[in-house]
Each structure stands twice: as structure tokens, then as C-alpha cells.
Phi, psi and omega in degrees: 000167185292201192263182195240133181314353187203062163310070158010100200107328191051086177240141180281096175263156175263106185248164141224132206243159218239042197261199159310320204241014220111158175232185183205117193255142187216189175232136177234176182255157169244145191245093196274050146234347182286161193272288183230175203287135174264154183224151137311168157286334196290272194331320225270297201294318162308312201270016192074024181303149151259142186263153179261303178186156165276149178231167191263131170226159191246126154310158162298330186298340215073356188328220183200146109210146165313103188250202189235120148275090161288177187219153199211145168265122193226125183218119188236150182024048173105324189248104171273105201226187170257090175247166185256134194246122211259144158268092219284193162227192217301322181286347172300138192270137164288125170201167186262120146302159186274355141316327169290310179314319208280304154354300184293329188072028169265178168180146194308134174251094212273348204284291200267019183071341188242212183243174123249142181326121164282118201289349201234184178189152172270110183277173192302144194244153148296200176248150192252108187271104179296308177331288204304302177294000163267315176295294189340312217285280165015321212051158194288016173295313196275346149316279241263313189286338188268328167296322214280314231210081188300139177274152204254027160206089174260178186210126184233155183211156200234111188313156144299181167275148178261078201270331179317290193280013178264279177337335188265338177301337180293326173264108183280348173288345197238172176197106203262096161293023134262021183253354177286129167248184166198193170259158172228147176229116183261137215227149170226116195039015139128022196226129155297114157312335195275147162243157191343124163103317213292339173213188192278337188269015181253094178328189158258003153281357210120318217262157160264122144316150158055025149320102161272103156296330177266336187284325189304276190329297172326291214319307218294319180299304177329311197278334183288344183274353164294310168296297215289352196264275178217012160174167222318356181181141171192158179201148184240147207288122177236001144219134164279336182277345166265355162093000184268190204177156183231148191229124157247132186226124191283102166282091166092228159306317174271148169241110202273122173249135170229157163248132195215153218225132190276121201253190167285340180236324193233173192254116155244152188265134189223340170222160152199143163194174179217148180212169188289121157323339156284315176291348191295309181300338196258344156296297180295341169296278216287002167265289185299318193314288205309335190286325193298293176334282202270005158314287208272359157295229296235308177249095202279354180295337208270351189278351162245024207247122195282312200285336185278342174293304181307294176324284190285352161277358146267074083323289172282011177291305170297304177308315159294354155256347147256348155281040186331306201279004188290172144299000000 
């Protein structure tokens, strides 16, 4: 997204950015919601960026616009690389994204307002399949019974590195429950319906890319504690730019889930089953329990953080309702 008028904390870099035709040493803000670092064009062009392509970025507003992707030699605290650099225009804020960072291996230094090395860096996670993790806890009767009988609506997801909810820590007052994204993958009998590949935001599992993971989850809890109260349909959004979104709708005792992906003239259904409304609940209750968990597992500063207090308590709101008998 562009950068944003107030990067939270106000933090500062000494940069140098780097083209063909020259360099330029300036102090830039770091904008921990931009994606990737904004230039002028006047800049990007003056100093010999190669342009890459045009790209799409979403405003704070939730708007579109079309920008220029270009590429830049960027060397902050010692450490240099070749990133990709969006070309602003007259209304655009200049600021370094957490793409640079991450590049760089920096990450916000609050003693000093800036940035700093990191000593470290996060190797790669697998997708964290909760079935799998409901069988291990479950024992092997119900082992046996969940291989015999695959369920026939699951969610399985896989984090970013969690440089997003580290970065957010410098305010413990704010907690932006759209900057974590992650990938989610919606399984119908143990199957994606999307296919693999089909867009840029469609892994090649399957999974929707660039999912804000703690808001699909808040949603999801919301709406299954809502079917379970009085009522009849509901839905929840899991990417706008591919437009799909998952729908429950209650009969009775039963709940019909569809996946479903919104066109200009028809809603097409791309997955459906129906199962009891009681097993739908105690699978999304045993799906959302995790996001809190391991959020507040790896980043433990975020637990006093009042919107993350809120996420997780409906999260455990649904649980005790649908577990009474739980601790």
C-alpha cells in the first residue's frame, strides 16, 4: 500500500538509494504498513531506477491505484541490497517498506527511532494443519475415526514471518488487525476447490495469499457465534481482490458452507457440503483457538495490547460456548 501519513512510533532511516545514473544519500521515515519502499518519480528517474512494471496498491482509504515498479540499490545501516521500489507521484509520501526491511534484515530500533540489524532471521514454516494437530491431541481412537471419515470442511493456514506483530510492538497501545497477513487454505473434504496456480494470489496448494489473519478470524468467530445465537446466514470475506468470501447458511439443526467467488452479474459456488451445526462449531472454535495462541506464543509483548485482548476474547467467547465444560 502507499506509505501512510503517520507511521506510528515515527521512525527514521539514514538511506542511500543507488541507481545507474547515481546516488543519493537522504533520512527517510519508515512506514511499517507500506508493503514496499515509495520515491519520487523525479527521484527514481533522476537517479536511473529501472522501471519493472506497473502495479496495483491499495490506499488507506481502501481505494486502487496504479503506480510504476521499479528497482533500486538501498543501503541502510551498513547493509545493502537491490529492492523493489514503487514510483510515487506529486501526492505520494516518500517512506522505506517493510520489504526493505525485511531485505535487509533490519527491523525498528525504538532506544533510537530508527532501524537496526537484526541478528537473526526466521527459517521457513510448513502450513500449520490443525486436523493434524486435533488428531495427535484427540488419541488414536479418534485418529482412526477422522482418517476413516476426512472432514468435510476444514481451514488450514500458514504465517508470515513474524516481523508484522514484532514491528507493531514499539506501540503496545496500537495493534492493526490488518497488518499480519498470511496464506489460508479452504479445504472441502480435504480438497481446495481453487486451482492451484490460477492467479497470483492462488499458491500452488491451493491457499489465498495476503489473507489479514487476525481480522478473517475475528470475522469467522463472530459469525459462527451468531449462527449458534439466532442466526440464519452469514458471511465472511477471505480475499477482495479475488472476491471470494465463505457462506453459512443455517437450516435447522444443519448448516450449508459454500465457497463462493462474487462475479459482476452471478455469485458462483465453487465448493458446498453440509454438516450439523454443532460439529461446524467445535471446528471453527478448534481453528480460531490457534491464531491467539500462537500470535501471543512467539509475540509475547502483544497480550496487553487492548485490540489483541478483544480478538482474543471472542475467540474464547466461542469457545466456552461451545465447550462449556472446557477450563
Amino acid at each position: 500500500m502507499p506509505a501512510t501519513e503517520s507511521a506510528r512510533g515515527d521512525l527514521h532511516a539514514d538511506v542511500t538509494l543507488r541507481g545507474s545514473l547515481g546516488e543519493d544519500r537522504r533520512t527517510m521515515r519508515v512506514d511499517l504498513f507500506a508493503t514496499h519502499t515509495w520515491v519520487s518519480r523525479a527521484t527514481a528517474e533522476r537517479l536511473g531506477a529501472r522501471a519493472l512494471s506497473a502495479v496495483q496498491a491499495e490506499t488507506p482509504s481502501g481505494g486502487t491505484i496504479e503506480r510504476t515498479l521499479g528497482e533500486l540499490e538501498i543501503e541502510i545501516a551498513g547493509r545493502k541490497a537491490t529492492v523493489p521500489v514503487v514510483f510515487g507521484e506529486s501526492d505520494d509520501l516518500e517512506a522505506i517498506g517493510r520489504t526493505t526491511l525485511a531485505v535487509l534484515l533490519l527491523e525498528p530500533d525504538l532506544s533510537s527511532s530508527s532501524v537496526s540489524p537484526q541478528p537473526w532471521t526466521h527459517v521457513t514454516h510448513p502450513p500449520l494443519d490443525l486436523e493434524k494437530l486435533d488428531r495427535a491431541f484427540s488419541g488414536p481412537m479418534k485418529k482412526r475415526e477422522t482418517e476413516a471419515k476426512p472432514k468435510p470442511f476444514w481451514i488450514t493456514v500458514t504465517l508470515r514471518s513474524l516481523f508484522g506483530p514484532r514491528a507493531l510492538q514499539f506501540d503496545k497501545d496500537h495493534f492493526d488487525p490488518d497488518f499480519l497477513e498470511g496464506e489460508v487454505r479452504v479445504l472441502f473434504n480435504r480438497r481446495s476447490p481453487l486451482i492451484p496456480g490460477s492467479s497470483p494470489l492462488i499458491t500452488n496448494e491451493g491457499a489465498v495469499r495476503d489473507i489479514r489473519i487476525v481480522s478473517f478470524f475475528w470475522n469467522l468467530a463472530a459469525a459462527c457465534d451468531r449462527l449458534l445465537a439466532d442466526s440464519t446466514k452469514e458471511a465472511v470475506l477471505l480475499d477482495g481482490a479475488e472476491s471470494l468470501y465463505l457462506e453459512f447458511e443455517r437450516s435447522g439443526r444443519d448448516v450449508d458452507v459454500r465457497l463462493r467467488r462474487a462475479g459482476p452479474i452471478v455469485k458462483r459456488v465453487l465448493a458446498a457440503t453440509r454438516l450439523p451445526m454443532k460439529d461446524l462449531a467445535q471446528d471453527i472454535a478448534k481453528i480460531c483457538m490457534m491464531v491467539p495462541t500462537l500470535l501471543a506464543d512467539k509475540n509475547p509483548e502483544v497480550r496487553g495490547n487492548p485490540i489483541f485482548q478483544r480478538f482474543s476474547k471472542t475467540i474464547h467467547d466461542l469457545w466456552k460456548t461451545v465447550n462449556p465444560e472446557s477450563p
